[in-house]
C-alpha positions in Angstrom: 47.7 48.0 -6.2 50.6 45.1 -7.4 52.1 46.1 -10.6 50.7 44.1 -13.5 53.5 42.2 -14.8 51.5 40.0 -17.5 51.6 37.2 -20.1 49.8 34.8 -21.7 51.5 32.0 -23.9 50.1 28.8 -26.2 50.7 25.6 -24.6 49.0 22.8 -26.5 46.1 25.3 -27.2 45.6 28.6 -27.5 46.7 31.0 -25.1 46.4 34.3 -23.9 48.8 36.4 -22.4 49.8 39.2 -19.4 52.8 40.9 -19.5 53.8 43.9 -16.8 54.8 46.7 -18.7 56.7 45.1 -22.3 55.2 45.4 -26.2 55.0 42.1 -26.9 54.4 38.1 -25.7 54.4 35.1 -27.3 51.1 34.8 -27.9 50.5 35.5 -32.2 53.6 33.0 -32.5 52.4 30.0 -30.4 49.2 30.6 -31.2 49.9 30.4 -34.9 52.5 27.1 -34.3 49.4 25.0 -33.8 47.3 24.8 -37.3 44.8 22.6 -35.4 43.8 25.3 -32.6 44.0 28.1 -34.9 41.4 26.2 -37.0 39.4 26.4 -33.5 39.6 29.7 -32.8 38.5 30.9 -36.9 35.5 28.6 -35.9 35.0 30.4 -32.5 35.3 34.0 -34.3 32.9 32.8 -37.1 30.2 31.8 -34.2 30.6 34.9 -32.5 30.6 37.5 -35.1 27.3 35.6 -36.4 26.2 36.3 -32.6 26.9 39.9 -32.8 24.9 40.3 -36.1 22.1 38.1 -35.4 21.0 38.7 -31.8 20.9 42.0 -30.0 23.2 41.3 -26.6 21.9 40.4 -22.6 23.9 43.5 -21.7 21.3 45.5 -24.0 18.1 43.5 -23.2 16.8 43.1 -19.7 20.1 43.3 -17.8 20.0 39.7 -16.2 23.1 38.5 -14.4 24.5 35.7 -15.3 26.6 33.8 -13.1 29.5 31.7 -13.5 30.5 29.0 -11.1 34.3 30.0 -10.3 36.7 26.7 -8.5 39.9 28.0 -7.2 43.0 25.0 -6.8 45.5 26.4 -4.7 48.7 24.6 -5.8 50.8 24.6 -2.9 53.7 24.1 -0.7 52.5 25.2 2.6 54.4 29.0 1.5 52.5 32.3 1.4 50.8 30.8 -2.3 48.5 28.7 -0.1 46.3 31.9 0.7 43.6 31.5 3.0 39.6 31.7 1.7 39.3 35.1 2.4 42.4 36.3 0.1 40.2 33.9 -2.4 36.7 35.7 -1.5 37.6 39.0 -1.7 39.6 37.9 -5.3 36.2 37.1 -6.6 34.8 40.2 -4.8 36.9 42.1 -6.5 36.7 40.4 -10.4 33.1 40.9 -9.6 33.5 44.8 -8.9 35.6 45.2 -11.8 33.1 43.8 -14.1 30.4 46.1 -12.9 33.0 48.8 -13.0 31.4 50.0 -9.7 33.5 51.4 -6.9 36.6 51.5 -6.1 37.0 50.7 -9.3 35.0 52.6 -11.3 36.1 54.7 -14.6 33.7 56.9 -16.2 34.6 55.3 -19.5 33.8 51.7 -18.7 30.8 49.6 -18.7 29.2 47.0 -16.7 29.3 43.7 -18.0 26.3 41.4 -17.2 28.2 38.5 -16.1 29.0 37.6 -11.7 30.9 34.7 -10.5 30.6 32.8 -7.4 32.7 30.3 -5.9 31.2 27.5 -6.4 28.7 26.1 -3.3 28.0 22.8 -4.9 30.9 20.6 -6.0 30.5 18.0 -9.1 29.6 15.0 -6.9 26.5 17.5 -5.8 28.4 18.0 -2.6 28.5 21.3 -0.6 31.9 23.1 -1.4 33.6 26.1 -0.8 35.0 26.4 -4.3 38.8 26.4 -3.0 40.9 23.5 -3.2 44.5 23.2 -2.2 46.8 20.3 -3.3 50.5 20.1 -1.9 53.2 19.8 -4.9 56.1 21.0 -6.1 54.3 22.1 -9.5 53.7 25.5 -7.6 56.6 26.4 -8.8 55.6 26.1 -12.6 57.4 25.7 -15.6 55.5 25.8 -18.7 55.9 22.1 -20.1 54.5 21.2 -17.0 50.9 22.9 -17.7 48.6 19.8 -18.5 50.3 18.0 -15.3 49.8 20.2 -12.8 46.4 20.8 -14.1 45.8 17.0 -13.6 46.3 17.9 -9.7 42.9 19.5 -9.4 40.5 20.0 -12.0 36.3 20.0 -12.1 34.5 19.7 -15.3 35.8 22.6 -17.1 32.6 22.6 -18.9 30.1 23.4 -15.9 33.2 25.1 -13.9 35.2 27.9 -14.7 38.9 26.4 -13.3 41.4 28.8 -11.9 44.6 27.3 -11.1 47.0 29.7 -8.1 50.8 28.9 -8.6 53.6 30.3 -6.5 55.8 31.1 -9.7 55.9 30.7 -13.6 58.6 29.6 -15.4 59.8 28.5 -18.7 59.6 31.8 -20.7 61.8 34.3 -21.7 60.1 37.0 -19.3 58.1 37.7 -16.4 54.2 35.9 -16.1 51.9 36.6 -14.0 49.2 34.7 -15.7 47.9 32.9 -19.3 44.0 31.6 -20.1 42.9 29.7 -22.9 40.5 30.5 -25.0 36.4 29.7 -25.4 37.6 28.0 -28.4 39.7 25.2 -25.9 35.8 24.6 -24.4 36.2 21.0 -22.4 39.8 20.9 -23.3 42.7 19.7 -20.5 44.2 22.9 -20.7 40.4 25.0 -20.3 41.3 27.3 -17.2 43.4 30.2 -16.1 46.5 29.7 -14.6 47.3 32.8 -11.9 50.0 33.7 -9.4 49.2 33.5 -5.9 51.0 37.4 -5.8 48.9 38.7 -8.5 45.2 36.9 -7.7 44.2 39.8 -6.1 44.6 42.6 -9.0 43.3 43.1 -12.1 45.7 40.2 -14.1 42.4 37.6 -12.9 40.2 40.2 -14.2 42.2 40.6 -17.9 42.7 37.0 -18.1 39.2 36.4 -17.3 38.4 38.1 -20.7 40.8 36.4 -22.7 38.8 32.8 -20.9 35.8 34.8 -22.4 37.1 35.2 -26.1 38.5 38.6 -26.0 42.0 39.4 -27.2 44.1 42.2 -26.7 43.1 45.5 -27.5 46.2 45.6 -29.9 45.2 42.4 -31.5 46.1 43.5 -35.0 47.4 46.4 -34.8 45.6 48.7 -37.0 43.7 47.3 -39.4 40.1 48.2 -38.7 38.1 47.8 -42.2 36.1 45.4 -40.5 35.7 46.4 -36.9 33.7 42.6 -36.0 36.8 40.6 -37.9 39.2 42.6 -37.4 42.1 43.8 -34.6 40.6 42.9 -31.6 37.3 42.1 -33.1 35.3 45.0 -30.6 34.0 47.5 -32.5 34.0 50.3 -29.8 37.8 49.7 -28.9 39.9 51.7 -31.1 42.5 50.5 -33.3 45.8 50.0 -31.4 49.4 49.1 -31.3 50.8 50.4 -28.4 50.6 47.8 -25.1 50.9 50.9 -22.6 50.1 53.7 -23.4 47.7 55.8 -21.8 45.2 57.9 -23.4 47.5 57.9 -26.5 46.7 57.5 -29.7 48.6 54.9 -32.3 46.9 54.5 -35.1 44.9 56.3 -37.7 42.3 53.9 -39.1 39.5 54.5 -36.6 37.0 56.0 -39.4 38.0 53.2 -42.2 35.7 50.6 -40.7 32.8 49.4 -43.8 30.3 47.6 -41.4 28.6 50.8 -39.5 28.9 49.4 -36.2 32.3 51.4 -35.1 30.8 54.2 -33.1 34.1 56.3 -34.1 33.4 59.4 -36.4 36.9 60.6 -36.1 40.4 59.3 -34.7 40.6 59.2 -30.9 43.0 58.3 -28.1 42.9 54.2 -27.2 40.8 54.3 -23.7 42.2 52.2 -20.5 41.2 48.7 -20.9 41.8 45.8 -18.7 43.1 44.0 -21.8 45.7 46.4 -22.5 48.9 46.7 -20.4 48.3 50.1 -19.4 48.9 51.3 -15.8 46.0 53.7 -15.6 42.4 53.1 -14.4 41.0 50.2 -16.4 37.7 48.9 -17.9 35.8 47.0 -20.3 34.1 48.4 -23.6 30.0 47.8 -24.6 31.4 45.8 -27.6 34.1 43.9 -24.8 30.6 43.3 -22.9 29.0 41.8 -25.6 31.4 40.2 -27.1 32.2 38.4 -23.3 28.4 37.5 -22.9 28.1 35.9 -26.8 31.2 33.5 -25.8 29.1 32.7 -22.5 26.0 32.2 -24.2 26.7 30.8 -27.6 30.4 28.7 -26.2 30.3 28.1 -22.5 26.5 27.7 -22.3 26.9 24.4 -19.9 28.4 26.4 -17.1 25.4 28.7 -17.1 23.8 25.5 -16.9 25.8 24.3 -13.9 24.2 23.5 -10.2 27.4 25.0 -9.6 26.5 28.5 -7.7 22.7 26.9 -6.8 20.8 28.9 -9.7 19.6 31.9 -7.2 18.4 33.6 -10.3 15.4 31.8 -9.8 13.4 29.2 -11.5 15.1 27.7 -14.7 13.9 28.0 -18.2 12.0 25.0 -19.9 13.3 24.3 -23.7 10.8 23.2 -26.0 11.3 22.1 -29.5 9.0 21.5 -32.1 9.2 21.7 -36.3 7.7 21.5 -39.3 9.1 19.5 -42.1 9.0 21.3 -45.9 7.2 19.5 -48.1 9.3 20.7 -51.0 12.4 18.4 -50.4 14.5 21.3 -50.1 16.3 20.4 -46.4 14.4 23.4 -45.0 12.9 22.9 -41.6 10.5 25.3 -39.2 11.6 25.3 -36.0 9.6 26.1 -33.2 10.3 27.3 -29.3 7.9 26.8 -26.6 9.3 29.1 -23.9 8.7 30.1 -20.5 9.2 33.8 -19.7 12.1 33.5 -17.7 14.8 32.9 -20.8 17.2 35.6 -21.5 18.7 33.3 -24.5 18.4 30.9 -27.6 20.5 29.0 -28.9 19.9 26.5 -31.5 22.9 23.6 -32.7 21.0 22.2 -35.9 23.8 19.6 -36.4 25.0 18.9 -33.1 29.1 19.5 -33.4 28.7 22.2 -30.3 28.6 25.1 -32.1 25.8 27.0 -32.1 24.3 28.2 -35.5 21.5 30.4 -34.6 20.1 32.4 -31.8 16.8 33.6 -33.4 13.4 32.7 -32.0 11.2 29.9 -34.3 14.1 29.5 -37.2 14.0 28.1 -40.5 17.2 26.0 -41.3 18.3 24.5 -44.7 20.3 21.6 -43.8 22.7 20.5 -46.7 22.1 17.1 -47.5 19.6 14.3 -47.0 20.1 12.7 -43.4 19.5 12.3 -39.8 20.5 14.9 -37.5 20.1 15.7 -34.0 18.9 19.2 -32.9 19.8 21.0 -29.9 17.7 23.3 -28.2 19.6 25.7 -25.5 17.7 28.2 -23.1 19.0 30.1 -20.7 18.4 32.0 -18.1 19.1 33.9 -14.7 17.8 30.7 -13.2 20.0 27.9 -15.2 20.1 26.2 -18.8 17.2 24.1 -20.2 18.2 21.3 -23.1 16.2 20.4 -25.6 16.9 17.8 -28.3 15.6 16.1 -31.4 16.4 13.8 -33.6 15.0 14.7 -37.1 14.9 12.8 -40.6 15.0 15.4 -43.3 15.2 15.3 -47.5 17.2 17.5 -49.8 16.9 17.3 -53.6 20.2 18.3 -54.9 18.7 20.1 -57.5 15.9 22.3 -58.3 13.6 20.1 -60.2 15.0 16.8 -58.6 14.1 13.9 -58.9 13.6 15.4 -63.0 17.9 15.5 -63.3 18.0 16.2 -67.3 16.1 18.3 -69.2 17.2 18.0 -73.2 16.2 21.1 -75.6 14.4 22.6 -72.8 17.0 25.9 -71.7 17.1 29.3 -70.0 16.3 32.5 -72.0 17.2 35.8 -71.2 14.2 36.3 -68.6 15.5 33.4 -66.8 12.4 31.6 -68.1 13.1 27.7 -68.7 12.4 27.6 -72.6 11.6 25.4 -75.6 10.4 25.5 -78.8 7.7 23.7 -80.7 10.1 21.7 -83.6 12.4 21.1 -80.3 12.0 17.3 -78.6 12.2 17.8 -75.4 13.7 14.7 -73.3 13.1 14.6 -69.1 15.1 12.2 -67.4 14.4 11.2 -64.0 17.6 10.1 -61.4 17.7 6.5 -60.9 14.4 4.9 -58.8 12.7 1.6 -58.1 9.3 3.4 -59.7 8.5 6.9 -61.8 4.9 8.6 -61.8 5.2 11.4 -64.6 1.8 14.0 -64.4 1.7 12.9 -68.0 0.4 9.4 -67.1 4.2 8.2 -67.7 5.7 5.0 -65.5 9.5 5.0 -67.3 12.8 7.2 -66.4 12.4 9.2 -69.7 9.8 10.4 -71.5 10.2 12.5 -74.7 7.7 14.8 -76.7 7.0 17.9 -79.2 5.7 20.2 -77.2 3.0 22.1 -78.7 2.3 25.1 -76.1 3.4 26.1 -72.8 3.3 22.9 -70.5 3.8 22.2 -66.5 5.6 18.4 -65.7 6.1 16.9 -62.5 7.5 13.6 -61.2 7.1 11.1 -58.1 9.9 8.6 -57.7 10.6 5.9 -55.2 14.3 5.5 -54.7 16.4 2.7 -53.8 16.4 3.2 -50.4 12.5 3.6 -50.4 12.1 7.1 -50.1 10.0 9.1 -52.6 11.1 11.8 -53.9 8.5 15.0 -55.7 8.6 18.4 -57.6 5.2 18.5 -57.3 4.4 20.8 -54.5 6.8 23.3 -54.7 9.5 22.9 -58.0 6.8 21.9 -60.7 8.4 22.1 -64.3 7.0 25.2 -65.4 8.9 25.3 -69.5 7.4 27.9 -71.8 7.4 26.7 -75.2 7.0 29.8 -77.8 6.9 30.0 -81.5 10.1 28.8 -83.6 11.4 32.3 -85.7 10.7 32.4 -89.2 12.5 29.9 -91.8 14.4 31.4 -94.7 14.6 30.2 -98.0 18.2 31.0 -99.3 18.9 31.8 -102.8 21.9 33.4 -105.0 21.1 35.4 -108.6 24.8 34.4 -109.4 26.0 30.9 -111.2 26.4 28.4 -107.8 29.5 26.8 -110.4 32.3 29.2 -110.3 36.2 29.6 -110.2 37.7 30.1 -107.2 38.2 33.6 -105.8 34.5 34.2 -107.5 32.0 36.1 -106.0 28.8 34.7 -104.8 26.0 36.4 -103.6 23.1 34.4 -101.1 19.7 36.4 -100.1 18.1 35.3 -96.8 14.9 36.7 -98.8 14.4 39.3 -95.6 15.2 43.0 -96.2 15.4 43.3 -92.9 16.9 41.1 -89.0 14.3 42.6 -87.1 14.7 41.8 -83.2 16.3 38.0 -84.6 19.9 37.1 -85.2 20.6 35.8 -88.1 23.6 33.0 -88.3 25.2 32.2 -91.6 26.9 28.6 -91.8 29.4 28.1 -94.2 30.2 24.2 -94.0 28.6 24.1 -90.3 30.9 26.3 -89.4 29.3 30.6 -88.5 31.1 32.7 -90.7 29.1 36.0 -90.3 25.4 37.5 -88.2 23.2 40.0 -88.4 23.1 40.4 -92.3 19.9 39.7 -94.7 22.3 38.7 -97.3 26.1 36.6 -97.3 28.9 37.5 -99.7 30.0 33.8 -100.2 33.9 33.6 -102.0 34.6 30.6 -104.1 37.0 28.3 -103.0 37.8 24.8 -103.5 36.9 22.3 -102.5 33.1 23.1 -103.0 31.2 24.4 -100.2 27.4 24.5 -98.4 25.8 27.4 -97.0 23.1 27.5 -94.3 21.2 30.4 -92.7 20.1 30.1 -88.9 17.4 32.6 -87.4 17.2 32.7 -84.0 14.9 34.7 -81.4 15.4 36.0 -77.7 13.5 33.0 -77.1 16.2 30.8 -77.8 14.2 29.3 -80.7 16.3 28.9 -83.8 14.8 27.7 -87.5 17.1 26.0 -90.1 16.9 27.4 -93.9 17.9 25.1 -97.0 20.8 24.6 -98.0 22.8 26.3 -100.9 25.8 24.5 -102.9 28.2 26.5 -104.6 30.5 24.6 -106.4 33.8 26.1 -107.1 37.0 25.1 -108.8 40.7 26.3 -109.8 41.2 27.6 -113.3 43.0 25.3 -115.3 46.5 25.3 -115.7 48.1 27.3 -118.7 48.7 24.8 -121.7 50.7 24.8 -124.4 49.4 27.1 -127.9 51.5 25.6 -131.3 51.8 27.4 -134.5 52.2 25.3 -138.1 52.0 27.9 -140.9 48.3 28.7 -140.8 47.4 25.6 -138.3 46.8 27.1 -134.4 46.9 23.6 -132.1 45.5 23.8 -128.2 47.6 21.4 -125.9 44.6 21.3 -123.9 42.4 18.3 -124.1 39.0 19.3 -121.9 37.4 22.6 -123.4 38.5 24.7 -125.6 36.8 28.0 -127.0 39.0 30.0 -130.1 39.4 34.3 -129.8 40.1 36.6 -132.3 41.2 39.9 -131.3 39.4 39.3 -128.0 36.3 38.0 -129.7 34.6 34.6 -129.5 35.1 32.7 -132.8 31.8 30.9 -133.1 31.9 27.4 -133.5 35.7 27.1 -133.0 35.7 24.9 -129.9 37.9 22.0 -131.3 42.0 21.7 -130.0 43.3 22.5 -134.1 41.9 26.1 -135.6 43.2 27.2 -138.9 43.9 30.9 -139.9 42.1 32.6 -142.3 42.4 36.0 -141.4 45.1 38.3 -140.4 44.3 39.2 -136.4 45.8 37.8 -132.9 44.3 34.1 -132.0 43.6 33.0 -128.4 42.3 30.4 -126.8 40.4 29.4 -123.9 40.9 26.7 -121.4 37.6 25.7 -119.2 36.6 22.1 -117.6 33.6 21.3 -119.2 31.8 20.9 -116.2 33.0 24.2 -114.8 32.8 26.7 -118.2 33.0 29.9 -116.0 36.2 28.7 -114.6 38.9 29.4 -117.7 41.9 30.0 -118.3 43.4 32.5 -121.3 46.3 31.9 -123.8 49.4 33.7 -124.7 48.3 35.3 -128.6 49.5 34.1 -131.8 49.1 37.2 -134.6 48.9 37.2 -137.9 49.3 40.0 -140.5 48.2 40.2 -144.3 51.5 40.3 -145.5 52.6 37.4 -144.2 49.3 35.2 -145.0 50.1 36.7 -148.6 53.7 35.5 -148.8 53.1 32.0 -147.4 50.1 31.2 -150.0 51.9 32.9 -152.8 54.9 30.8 -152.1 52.7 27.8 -151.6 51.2 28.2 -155.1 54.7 28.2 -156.5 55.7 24.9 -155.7 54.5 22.4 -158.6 55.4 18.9 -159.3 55.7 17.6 -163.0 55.0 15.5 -164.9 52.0 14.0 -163.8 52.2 11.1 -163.9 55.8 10.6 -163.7 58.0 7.7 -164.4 61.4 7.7 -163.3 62.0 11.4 -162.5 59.6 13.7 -161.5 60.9 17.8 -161.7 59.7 20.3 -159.2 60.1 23.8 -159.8 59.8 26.5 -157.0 60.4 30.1 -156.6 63.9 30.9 -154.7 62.6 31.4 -151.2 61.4 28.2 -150.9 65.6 26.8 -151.8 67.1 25.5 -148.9 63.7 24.3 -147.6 63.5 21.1 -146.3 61.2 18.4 -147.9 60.1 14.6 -147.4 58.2 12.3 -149.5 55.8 9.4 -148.2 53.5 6.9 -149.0 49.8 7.1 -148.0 51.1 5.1 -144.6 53.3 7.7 -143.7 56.5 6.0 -144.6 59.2 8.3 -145.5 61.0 7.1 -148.8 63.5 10.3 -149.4 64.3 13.1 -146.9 66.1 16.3 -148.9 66.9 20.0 -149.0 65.5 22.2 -152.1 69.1 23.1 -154.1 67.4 25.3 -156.6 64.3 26.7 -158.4 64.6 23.0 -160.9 65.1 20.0 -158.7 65.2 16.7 -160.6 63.9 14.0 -157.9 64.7 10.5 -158.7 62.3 8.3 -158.2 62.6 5.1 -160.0 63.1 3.2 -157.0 59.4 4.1 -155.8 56.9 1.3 -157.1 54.3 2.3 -159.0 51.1 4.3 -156.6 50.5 7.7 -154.7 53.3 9.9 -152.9 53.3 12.7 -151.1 56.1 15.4 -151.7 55.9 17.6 -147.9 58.2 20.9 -147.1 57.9 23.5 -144.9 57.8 27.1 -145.0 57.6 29.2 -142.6 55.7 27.2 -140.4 53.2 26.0 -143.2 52.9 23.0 -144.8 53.2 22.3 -148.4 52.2 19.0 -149.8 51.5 17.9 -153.2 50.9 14.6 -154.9 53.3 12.4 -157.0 52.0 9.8 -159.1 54.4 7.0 -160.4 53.8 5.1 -163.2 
C-alpha cells in the first residue's frame, strides 16, 4: 500500500487537508484567513448538527445506498499521471470497498457507510460517458495559486457531479501533498472538488479526502475539547477526543466522559481508533457518527447530486414530492406543511425560505416564518431511485405582537399570575396600529377606544391596513383582561397638631390595624418614603409638606387615600430681652408670651412687661400663625432686696416747692448723688442735662417759661420722674 503522505490546504475556500506522517497542515490557519468561508462552514455545522438531532440517519433506517455520480479529469502530459480507465475503475472499486469496510479492507472497528459511487454513465449534455476525462496541460504539475485555473480545464456541474481532479504533482506549500477537498459548505463553488495525485489515487488519500468533500474534519479537529461531542472537536460523537495525527491505538486526551449531550457512547477514557481521517498508518475506518454525519451532508447539502441522471438511478423508480399546507388563521406566521409521498423515499428535506439550506427534515412540519411576506418553499425527496423537487410559493402573515393589530393597551398590565390585569377606577385605553378601517367587538370603528371597565371583559379587533390586508386577534389572541376589585381606600388622619416646628413629631394613622395580604405605600410629597406600616411617623420640616397613603393588591390594583398637610416651620430666631429698672422689653415684634419662674404669666403677651415680683422673667417668641413653634429667652431675675432698694430710693427723690418760680430744690438720699438726670417738656425736649452733686440740689430754672416739666434720672436701671411746675 503507497505511504499516505497527506494535506489539505484553503485556497479561496475552505480546505481540507492530507499529510503523510507530520502533526500539523495548514488547514485551521487558511481556513480561518477567510471570514467569509468560515461564516459558510458555522452555517454548514448549524445545518448538520440540527440533522443529527432531528432525524434518525439512512445508515440506521432501511440501509438504502445511495449513490454519487463520481467524474474523474485526468490532468495530463502524456507521463504515467495519464492512468488508463482501469487504474480509475478499480480507484472507485476500491473508495467503494473502503466505505463498506468489506474486504480487504475490513477492520473490526469500522462501519459501513451507506453511500456508493459510480463513475458517471451519463455526462451533463445527457450523453453516454465513461466518467474519465483527460485534458493535456502543463497545470499537472500544480502549484497552488493555480487551483481555480486548472479546475477551469475540466469541470461538470459540481452540483449533480462529485469532481475529482488527478495531477502529476502539488506544489506551492511548505510540505509534501498528496491531496486537499473542499468542504460541503463550498456546494456549487469553482473550487467544489477534490484535487488528487495520480501516485496516490489508488490508496486510501481519495477515500479520507472523500470525507472531508462530505463535511467531516479530522479526527483531531479540536483537540480535546469534547463538552459537546455534536459541536465540538471533530463534531462525531463516537470518535474520541484527539490530538495526536498518528498515533495508533494511543490515547491523547482525557476528556472522553466530559461530553453534556448523552450522545457520546464513551463511559470511560479509551485509545483513539484507526480512522481514515487520521494520519495513522494502521488499518483504517469510518465511525457510525462519521457515517451519519457523511450521509446528513449528502442529504441535507449535496442533495442535487443524489438527484443527478448521473449514474442512471438503478435504485429504481424515483420518489414523487408533494407539497401541500395549511395557512394559520391566527396571523402568527405558522404554517402546516404537508408531504404526499410515495414509499420509495428514504429522506425529507424541507427549505422554507429557499437560501439552500435546509431547515427541517421532519415529515408534515409546522414552521413559524418571521415576518410577513412571500416565500418560496422547497420540497426535497430522495431516494435510492433519485431526488423529487417540490416547490411553492406561499403568502403568509405575522403579527409582530401578541394581540396585534391592538399595539397599546393603557392601565391594562401583567400581575403576578401572568394574567393581563385592570382595575375598575382604571381607564383602560386600546390602540390599534395604523389602518385604513377598525372593527372593535365593542361596536367601535376608530383607532382608540377608551372605557371603565366594570368586570372581566374579552376585546378583539379587525383592521384593514394600508396595503389592504386585514389583520385579527379574534380567532386565536382575543384580549382576555381581568378586571378585579380596586383594594380598600384609607382615610388618613394624625391626633397630633398638623402646625408644628421643625424637627416635630407627627403621627398619621392609615385607620387599619393591620396590611393584610396589601402593600401599603406612604407618599411624602409624591415621593415613597416608607411600606408595609398601618401608621407613618411624619418629622416636620420646612418647607410644609403633604402626605398620601397608597394600598395596593397582588392584583396590581392600587386606591389613593386623602391627603394630609402638615405645616411646619423653624423656630424663630433668638431676640433681644432689655432691662429698665422694673421695665422687661421683648425685641420681638410677632408673639410674645411672659414666664415667671417657668410659669406662664397670664395675660402678659404684649413686647414691655413690668416687674412686680421678685422671681426670673422669660419670654417666649412664637409666629402667630405657628404658636407651637417658639423660641425661649435668656432670664432676667429679680430679688426682694433689690425691688426694695430701687422703690425706697425712688420715694426719696422729691421736688419742691410746688409750684416753683425761679428755683426749684430737690432733695435725695446719697445713693442717688452722682446720678444722672434730665428735664423735659411734655414734647420731649430736653431743657437741662446734669449730674446729682449732693442730697440739696438747687436747680435753676428761671429760664423755663411758665407750664409742666419733667425732672427724669436713673437708678439702677429704673426710671425716676417727677413733675416740675413753673410759675
Amino acid at each position: 500500500m503507497l505511504k499516505k503522505i497527506l494535506f489539505s490546504f484553503g485556497f479561496m475556500a475552505i480546505i481540507n487537508c492530507t499529510i503523510g506522517q507530520i502533526t500539523s497542515c495548514g488547514f485551521d490557519e487558511i481556513r480561518l484567513s477567510n471570514p467569509e468561508n468560515l461564516q459558510k462552514e458555522i452555517k454548514l455545522n448549524k445545518v448538520l448538527y440540527q440533522k443529527a438531532l432531528e432525524s434518525a440517519t439512512l445508515t440506521k433506517d432501511a440501509k438504502i445506498i445511495l449513490n454519487i455520480p463520481v467524474v474523474v479529469h485526468l490532468i495530463h502530459q502524456n507521463g504515467p499521471e495519464n492512468l488508463a480507465d482501469a487504474s480509475i475503475v478499480s480507484a472507485i472499486n476500491q473508495m467503494n470497498q473502503r466505505f463498506q469496510n468489506s474486504a480487504p479492507y475490513f477492520d473490526a472497528t469500522g462501519n459501513a457507510v451507506n453511500i456508493q459511487f459510480c463513475l458517471a454513465s451519463i455526462d451533463p449534455q445527457g450523453n453516454p460517458t465513461t466518467g474519465i476525462t483527460r485534458n493535456y496541460s502543463q497545470l499537472s504539475y500544480l502549484w497552488a495559486s493555480d487551483d481555480i485555473q486548472m479546475k477551469d480545464l475540466n469541470r461538470w456541474d459540481p452540483f449533480y457531479y462529485y469532481n475529482i481532479w488527478s495531477v502529476h504533482s502539488i506544489y506551492g506549500f511548505n510540505i509534501s501533498v498528496a491531496g486537499y477537498s473542499s468542504l460541503p459548505s463550498n456546494i456549487g463553488e469553482s473550487i467544489d472538488g477534490v484535487v488528487i495525485l495520480y501516485s496516490a489515487l489508488n490508496s486510501d488519500v481519495l477515500t479520507h479526502e472523500t470525507g472531508h468533500y462530505l463535511g467531516l474534519y479530522h479526527t483531531f479537529q479540536g483537540g480535546c475539547n469534547n463538552f459537546n461531542c455534536l459541536l465540538d472537536g471533530d463534531m462525531v460523537c463516537d470518535t474520541p477526543p484527539d490530538t495526536s495525527t498518528s498515533v495508533c491505538m494511543g490515547n491523547s486526551c482525557y476528556s472522553d466522559m466530559y461530553d453534556t449531550t448523552g450522545f457520546s457512547p464513551f463511559t470511560s477514557d479509551v485509545n483513539e481508533l484507526p480512522n481514515y481521517m487520521d494520519y495513522t498508518p494502521c488499518a483504517l475506518s469510518f465511525s457510525q457518527g462519521q457515517s451519519d454525519r457523511m450521509v446528513n451532508s449528502l442529504t441535507a447539502i449535496r442533495t442535487l447530486l443524489l438527484q443527478s441522471a448521473g449514474c442512471g438511478f438503478s435504485g429504481g423508480a424515483a420518489p414523487v414530492a408533494n407539497l401541500g399546507y395549511s395557512i394559520s388563521s391566527c396571523n402568527d406566521g405558522s404554517v402546516s406543511f404537508i408531504d404526499t409521498l410515495s414509499t420509495n423515499y428514504t429522506t425529507v428535506n424541507w427549505d422554507f425560505n429557499n437560501d439552500g439550506i435546509f431547515d427541517s427534515f421532519n415529515h408534515n412540519p409546522v414552521y413559524s416564518f418571521p415576518a410577513t411576506g412571500n416565500y418560496t418553499v422547497k420540497l426535497v425527496i430522495a431516494g435510492a431511485g433519485g431526488v423529487d423537487t417540490s416547490y411553492q410559493t406561499i403568502f403568509v402573515q405575522k403579527s409582530p405582537s401578541l394581540y396585534y393589530p391592538i399595539t397599546l393597551l393603557g392601565s391594562i398590565f401583567t400581575n403576578s399570575n401572568g394574567e393581563l390585569t385592570s382595575c375598575p377606577d382604571y381607564s383602560n385605553n386600546l390602540t390599534s396600529a395604523p389602518g385604513l378601517s377598525y372593527l372593535w367587538s365593542t361596536g367601535a370603528t376608530t383607532q382608540t377606544i377608551s372605557f371603565n371597565p366594570v368586570s372581566t371583559y374579552t376585546i378583539t379587533l379587525t383592521m384593514i391596513d394600508s396595503a389592504g390586508l386585514t389583520w385579527t386577534n379574534q380567532f386565536c389572541h382575543p384580549l382576555i383582561v381581568n378586571v378585579h376589585p380596586s383594594p380598600p381606600t384609607a382615610n388618613i388622619y394624625s391626633n397630633d397638631p398638623l402646625t408644628i416646628c421643625d424637627g416635630d413629631l407627627v403621627t398619621i394613622h392609615s385607620g387599619f390595624s393591620t396590611t393584610g395580604s396589601y402593600t401599603f405605600l406612604w407618599y411624602q410629597n409624591s415621593q415613597i418614603t416608607s411600606s408595609n406600616d398601618t401608621i407613618y411617623n411624619a418629622v416636620g420640616f420646612s418647607p410644609s409638606a403633604y402626605y398620601q397613603l397608597i394600598i395596593g393588591d397582588t392584583n396590581g390594583c392600587y386606591s389613593w387615600s386623602n391627603y394630609l398637610y402638615i405645616n411646619s416651620y423653624s423656630p424663630p430666631l433668638a431676640q433681644s430681652l432689655t432691662q429698665n429698672g422694673f421695665e422687661l422689653t421683648s425685641g420681638w415684634g410677632g408673639g410674645n408670651q411672659w414666664y415667671l419662674n417657668g410659669s406662664v404669666i397670664p395675660g402678659a403677651t404684649g413686647t414691655v412687661y413690668s416687674v412686680t415680683q421678685d422671681g426670673c422673667y422669660q419670654v417666649e417668641w412664637f409666629f402667630s400663625f405657628a404658636p407651637n413653634c417658639t423660641t425661649m429667652s435668656d432670664s432676667i431675675c429679680y430679688t426682694s432686696t433689690e425691688i426694695n432698694n430701687i422703690k425706697a430710693e425712688i420715694n426719696n427723690a422729691v421736688i419742691y416747692p410746688v409750684p416753683s418760680s425761679n428755683f426749684a430744690t430737690l432733695l435725695t438720699s446719697s445713693k442717688l448723688v452722682g446720678s444722672e438726670y434730665y428735664i423735659t417738656d411734655a414734647l420731649g425736649r430736653i431743657f437741662v442735662k446734669s449730674m446729682v452733686k449732693s442730697e440739696t440740689s438747687i436747680i435753676n430754672i428761671s429760664d423755663f417759661a411758665s407750664g409742666i416739666y419733667f425732672f427724669n434720672l436713673n437708678f439702677n436701671d429704673a426710671l425716676i420722674v417727677r413733675k416740675i411746675l413753673k410759675e
